[in-house]
Structures are given as C-alpha cells and as structure tokens.
C-alpha positions as CSV (number, residue, x, y, z in Angstrom):
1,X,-39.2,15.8,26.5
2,X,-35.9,15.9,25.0
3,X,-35.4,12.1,26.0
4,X,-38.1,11.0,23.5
5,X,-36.2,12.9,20.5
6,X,-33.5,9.9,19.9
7,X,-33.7,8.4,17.0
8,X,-31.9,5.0,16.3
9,X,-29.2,5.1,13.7
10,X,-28.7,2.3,11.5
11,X,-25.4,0.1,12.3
12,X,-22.9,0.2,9.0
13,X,-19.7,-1.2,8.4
14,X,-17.3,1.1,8.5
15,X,-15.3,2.3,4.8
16,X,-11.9,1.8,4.8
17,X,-10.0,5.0,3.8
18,X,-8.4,5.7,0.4
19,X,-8.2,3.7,-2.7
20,X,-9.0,-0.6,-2.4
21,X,-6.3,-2.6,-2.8
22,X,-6.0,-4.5,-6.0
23,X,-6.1,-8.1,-5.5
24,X,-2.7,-9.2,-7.2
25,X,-1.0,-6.1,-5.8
26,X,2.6,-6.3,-5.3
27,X,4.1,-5.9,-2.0
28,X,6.7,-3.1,-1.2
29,X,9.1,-6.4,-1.2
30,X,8.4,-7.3,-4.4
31,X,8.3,-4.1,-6.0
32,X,12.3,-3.9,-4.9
33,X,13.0,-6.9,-6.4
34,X,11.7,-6.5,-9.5
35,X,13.1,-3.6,-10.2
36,X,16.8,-4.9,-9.0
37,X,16.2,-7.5,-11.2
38,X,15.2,-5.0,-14.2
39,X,18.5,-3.0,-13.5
40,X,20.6,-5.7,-12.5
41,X,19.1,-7.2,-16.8
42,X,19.9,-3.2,-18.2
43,X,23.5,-3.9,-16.7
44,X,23.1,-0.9,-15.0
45,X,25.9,-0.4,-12.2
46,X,24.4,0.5,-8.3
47,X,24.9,3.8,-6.9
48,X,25.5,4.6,-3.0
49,X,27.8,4.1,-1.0
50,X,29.6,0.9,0.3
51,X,31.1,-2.3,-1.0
52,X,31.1,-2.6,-4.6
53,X,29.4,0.9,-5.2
C-alpha cells in the first residue's frame, strides 16, 4: 500500500543562490584598479607599510 503513494516530482533547474550577476560586472581585479587609478588621479599618497609608503 504505501508503495503506490509516490508521486513523481517534476524535474527543475536548480536557482542559483543570492542576487544575479550583472552582465557588465566588474571583476574584484578591476574594481582594484580602478580605484588605484582614482587615487593615484586625487594625488592621494598610499598608506601601509613597505617601500615608498
């Protein structure tokens, strides 16, 4: 009796989780860069330690 109680789910893709990507999303790369590139323009001087800090 409790063999004929299955039911067949329907087969769905799976959701990613979270929020979709946008398709001209930056990389984490990128993101870097231009913002270097932004501070480096403001003449803003690096902070850290190191060579030329």
């Amino acid at each position: 009796m409790a063999r004929d109680k299955n039911i067949p789910l329907p087969v769905t893709e799976k959701q990613g989780r979270g929020r979709p990507r946008k398709p001209d999303a930056m990389t984490n790369a990128q993101r870097q860069a231009a913002f270097r590139a932004r501070r480096k323009a403001a003449g803003k001087a690096r902070h850290g330690i190191g060579k030329g800090a």
